[in-house]
C-alpha positions in Angstrom: -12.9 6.9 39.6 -10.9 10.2 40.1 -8.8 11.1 36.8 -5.2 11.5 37.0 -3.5 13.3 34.4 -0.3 12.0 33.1 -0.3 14.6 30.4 1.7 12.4 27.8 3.3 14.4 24.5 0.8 13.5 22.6 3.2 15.4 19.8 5.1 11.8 19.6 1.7 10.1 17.7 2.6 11.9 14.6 6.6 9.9 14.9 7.0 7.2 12.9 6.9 4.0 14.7 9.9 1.6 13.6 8.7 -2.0 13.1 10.9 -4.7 13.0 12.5 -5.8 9.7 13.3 -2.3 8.9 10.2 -1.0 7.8 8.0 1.9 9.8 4.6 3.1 10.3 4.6 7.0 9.2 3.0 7.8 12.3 0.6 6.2 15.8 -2.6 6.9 14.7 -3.9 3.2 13.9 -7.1 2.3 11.8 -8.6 -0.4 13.8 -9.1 -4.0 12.0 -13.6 -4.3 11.9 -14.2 -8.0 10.9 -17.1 -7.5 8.9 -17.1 -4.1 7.5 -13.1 -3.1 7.8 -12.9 -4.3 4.2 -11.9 -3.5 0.6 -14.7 -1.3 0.2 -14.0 0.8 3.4 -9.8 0.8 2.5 -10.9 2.4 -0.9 -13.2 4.8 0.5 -10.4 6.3 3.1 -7.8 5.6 1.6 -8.7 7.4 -1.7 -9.6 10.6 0.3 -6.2 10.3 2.1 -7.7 9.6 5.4 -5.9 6.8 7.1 -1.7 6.6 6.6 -2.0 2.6 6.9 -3.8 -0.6 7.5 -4.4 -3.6 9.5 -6.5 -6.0 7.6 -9.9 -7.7 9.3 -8.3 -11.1 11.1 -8.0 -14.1 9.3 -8.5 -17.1 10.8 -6.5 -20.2 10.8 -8.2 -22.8 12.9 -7.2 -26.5 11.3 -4.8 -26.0 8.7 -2.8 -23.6 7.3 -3.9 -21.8 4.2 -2.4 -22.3 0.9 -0.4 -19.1 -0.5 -1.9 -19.1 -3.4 -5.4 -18.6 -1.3 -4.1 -15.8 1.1 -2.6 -14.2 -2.1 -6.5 -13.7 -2.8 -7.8 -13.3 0.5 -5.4 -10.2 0.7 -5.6 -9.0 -3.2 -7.5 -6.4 -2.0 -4.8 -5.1 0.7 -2.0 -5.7 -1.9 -3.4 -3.4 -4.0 -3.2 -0.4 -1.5 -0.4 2.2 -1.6 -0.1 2.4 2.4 2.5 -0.1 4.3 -0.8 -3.3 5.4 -0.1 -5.1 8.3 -2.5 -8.4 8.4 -4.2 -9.7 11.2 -4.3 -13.7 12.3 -6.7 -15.0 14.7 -5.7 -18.6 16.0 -4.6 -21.0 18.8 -2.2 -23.1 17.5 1.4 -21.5 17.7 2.5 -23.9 15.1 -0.3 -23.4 12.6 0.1 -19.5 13.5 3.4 -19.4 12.9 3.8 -21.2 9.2 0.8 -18.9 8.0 2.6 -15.7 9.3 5.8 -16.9 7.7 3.2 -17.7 4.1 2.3 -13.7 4.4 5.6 -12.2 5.0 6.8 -14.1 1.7 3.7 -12.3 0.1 5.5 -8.5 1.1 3.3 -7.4 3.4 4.3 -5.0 6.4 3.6 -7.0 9.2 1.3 -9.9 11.3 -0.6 -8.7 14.3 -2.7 -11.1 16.3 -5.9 -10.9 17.3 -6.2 -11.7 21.6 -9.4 -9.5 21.8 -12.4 -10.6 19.7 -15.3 -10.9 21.8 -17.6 -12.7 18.8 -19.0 -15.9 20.7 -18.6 -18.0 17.8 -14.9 -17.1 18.2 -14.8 -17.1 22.0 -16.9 -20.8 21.9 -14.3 -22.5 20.1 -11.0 -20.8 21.7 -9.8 -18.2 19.9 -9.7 -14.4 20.1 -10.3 -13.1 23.6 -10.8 -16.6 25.1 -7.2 -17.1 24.6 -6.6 -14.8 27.6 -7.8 -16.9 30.3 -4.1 -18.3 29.9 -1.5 -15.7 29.2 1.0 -18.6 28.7 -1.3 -19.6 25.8 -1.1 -16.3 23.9 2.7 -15.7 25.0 3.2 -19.8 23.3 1.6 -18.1 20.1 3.5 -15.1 20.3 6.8 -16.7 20.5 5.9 -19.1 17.6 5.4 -16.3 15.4 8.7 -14.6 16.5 10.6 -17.4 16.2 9.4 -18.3 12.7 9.8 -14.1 11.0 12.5 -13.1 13.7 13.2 -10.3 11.3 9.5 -9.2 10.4 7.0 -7.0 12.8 4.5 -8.8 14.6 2.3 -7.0 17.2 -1.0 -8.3 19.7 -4.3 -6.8 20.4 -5.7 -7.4 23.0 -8.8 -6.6 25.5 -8.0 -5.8 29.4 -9.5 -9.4 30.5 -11.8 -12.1 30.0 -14.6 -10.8 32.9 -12.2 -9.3 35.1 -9.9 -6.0 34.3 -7.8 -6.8 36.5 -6.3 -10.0 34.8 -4.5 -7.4 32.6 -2.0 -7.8 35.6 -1.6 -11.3 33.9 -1.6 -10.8 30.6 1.0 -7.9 29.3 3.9 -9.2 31.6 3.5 -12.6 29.6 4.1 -10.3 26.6 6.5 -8.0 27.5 9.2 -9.7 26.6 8.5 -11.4 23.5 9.8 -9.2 21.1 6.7 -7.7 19.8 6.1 -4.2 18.4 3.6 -3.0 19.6 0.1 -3.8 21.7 -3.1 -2.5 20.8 -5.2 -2.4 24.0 -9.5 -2.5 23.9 -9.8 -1.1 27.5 -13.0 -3.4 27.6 -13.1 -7.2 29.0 -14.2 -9.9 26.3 -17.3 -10.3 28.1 -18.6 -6.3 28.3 -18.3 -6.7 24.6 -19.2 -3.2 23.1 -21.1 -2.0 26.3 -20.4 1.3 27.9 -17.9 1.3 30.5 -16.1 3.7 32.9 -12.5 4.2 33.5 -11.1 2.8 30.2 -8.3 5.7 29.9 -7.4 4.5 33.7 -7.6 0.8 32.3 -5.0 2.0 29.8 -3.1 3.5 32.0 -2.6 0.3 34.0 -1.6 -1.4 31.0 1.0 1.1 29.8 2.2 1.0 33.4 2.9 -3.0 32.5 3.9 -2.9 29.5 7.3 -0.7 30.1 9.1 0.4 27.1 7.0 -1.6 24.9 4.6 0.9 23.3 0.6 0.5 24.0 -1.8 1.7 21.7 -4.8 3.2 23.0 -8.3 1.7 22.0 -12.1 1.9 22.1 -14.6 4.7 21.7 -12.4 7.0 19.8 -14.0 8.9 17.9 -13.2 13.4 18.3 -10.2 15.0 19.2 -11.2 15.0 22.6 -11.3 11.8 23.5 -8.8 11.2 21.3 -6.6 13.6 23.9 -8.1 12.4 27.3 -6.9 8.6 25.8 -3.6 10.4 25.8 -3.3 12.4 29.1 -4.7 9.7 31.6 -3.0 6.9 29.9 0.0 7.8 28.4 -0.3 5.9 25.7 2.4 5.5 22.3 -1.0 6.2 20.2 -4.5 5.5 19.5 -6.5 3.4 17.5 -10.2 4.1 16.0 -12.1 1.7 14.8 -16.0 2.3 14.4 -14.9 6.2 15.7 -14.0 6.3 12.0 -17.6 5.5 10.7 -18.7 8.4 12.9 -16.0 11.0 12.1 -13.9 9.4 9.0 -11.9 12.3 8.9 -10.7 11.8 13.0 -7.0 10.8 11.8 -6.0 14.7 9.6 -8.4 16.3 12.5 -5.9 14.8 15.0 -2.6 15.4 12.9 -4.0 19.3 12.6 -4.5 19.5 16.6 -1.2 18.2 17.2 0.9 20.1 14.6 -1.0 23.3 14.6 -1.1 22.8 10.5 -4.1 23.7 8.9 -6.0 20.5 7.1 -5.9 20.5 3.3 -9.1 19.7 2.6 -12.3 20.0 4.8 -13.5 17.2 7.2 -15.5 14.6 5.0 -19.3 14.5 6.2 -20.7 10.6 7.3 -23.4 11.5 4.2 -19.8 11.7 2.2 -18.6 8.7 3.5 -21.6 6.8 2.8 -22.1 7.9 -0.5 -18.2 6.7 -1.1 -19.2 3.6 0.4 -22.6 2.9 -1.7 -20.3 4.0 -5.2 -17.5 1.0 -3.8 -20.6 -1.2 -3.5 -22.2 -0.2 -6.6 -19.0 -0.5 -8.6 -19.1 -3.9 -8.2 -22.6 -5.3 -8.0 -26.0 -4.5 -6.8 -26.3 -7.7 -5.0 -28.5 -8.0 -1.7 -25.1 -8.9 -0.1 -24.3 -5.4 -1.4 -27.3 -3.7 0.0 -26.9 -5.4 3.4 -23.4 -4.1 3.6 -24.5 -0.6 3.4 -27.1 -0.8 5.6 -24.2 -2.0 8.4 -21.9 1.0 7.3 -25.1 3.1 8.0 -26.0 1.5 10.7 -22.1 2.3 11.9 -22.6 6.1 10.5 -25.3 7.0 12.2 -27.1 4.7 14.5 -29.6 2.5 14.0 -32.4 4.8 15.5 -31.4 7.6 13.5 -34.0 9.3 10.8 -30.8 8.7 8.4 -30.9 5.1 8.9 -34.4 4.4 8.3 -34.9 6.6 5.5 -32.3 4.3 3.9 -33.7 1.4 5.6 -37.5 2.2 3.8 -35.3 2.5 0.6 -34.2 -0.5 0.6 -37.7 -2.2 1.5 -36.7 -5.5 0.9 -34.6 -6.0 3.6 -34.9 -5.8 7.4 -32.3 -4.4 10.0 
């Protein structure tokens, strides 16, 4: 497929983004949410080197019933203890059940809900949620509105992926959206079912949904991780901003490298290393616990870091000869 170059001002990703509610996000560089190993441990790590302006949290899911406050007060302790504005992330199917736990977390001060349309986990998928939920745009739009209508005066936000199997059902999908009142979209240019696999033509994919989406600002996502891709997001697509996810296991430092591209502004300290970030991950970990739980959480951040057929990852992997990859 043949690029075409909007050439967006990718200047505008270091705005603020207003959210509803009166709050704002200082600028439109988004840490992705990483069920998993998006946690407390990685918030600390970042956010104590002053490498990621805000957060959304790893989804939580509400599948039956809605949490007690008193149990999402300590599922998000964690997040409530960061300095930075912390938008949480639901995943769920249920508009009503969506909408009373959203309603429980704005109570609890936090910056915003986004909801998660885009997780391709088939234990997700298999029972509805996440990325299944866009085989019926009505569906999502249902939950969407339920939220709204429940904190009209608080930010809520989607991600989503371009389709189920087809990227072309994204001509479906943000028109059932675009009128809802949300935020902001964060787009994975991949379908649900190509998972994490390489695919061409996701800028292009972006493109079509910032085409869609109007004046509602998209947020570019997947495989971000340099400056360059960062910029070629931008250009083809025209997107409001980007968001990295694992591209901040490989290059934790992506967010100042991007503001100092834009601005033209020397950064005030030097790029942090992946052997930096890991050892800030494996003090986090050690700080509380050397539990196998532990251990197998590092080996995941290294596994993110540097691949899992790296030297670097099995060195650490023969360190920690108890456990297996």
């Amino acid at each position: 497929m043949q690029e075409i170059l909007i050439m967006t001002d990718i200047k505008n990703w270091l705005k603020p983004l207003k959210l509803s509610g009166g709050t704002q996000l200082p600028n439109r560089l988004f840490p992705g949410p990483m069920e998993g190993i998006g946690g407390p441990f990685f918030r600390r790590a970042l956010e104590s080197a002053g490498l990621a302006d805000f957060w959304i949290t790893p989804f939580i899911r509400i599948s039956i019933n809605v949490p007690r406050k008193n149990r999402l007060a300590r599922i998000l302790a964690d997040w409530k203890e960061s300095k930075l504005p912390v938008i949480v992330q639901l995943l769920g199917s249920d508009p009503e059940l969506v909408a009373t736990s959203a309603k429980e977390i704005k109570e609890l001060g936090f910056a915003g809900i986004n909801l998660n349309f885009a997780c391709p986990s088939k234990m997700v998928t298999g029972s509805g949620g996440g990325g299944a939920m866009l085989k019926c745009p009505d569906a999502v739009r249902k939950v969407v509105l339920a939220v709204k209508q429940a904190c009209p005066d608080f930010s809520v936000s989607v991600k989503l992926r371009s389709g189920v199997s087809d990227p072309n059902e994204i001509n479906q999908i943000v028109p059932a959206l675009r009128d809802t009142g949300i935020d902001f979209m964060i787009l994975h240019f991949r379908t649900v079912r190509e998972m994490y696999d390489p695919v061409p033509g996701g800028p292009e994919r972006t493109a079509k949904a910032v085409e869609l989406a109007g004046s509602l600002p998209v947020i570019g996502n997947g495989d971000i991780d340099s400056i360059e891709k960062a910029e070629k997001m931008g250009n083809i697509s025209g997107c409001a901003g980007i968001c990295a996810a694992r591209g901040l296991f490989r290059a934790p430092s992506l967010f100042p490298l991007i503001k100092s591209h834009i601005s033209g502004k020397p950064m005030q300290n030097p790029p942090m290393s992946k052997d930096e970030l890991f050892n800030a991950l494996r003090e986090q970990c050690g700080e509380r616990g050397k539990s196998r739980g532990k251990k197998n959480l590092l080996v995941e951040y290294a596994k993110c870091i540097w691949g899992k057929n790296s030297p670097e990852f099995q060195r650490l992997i023969s360190s920690f000869s108890t456990l297996h990859s």
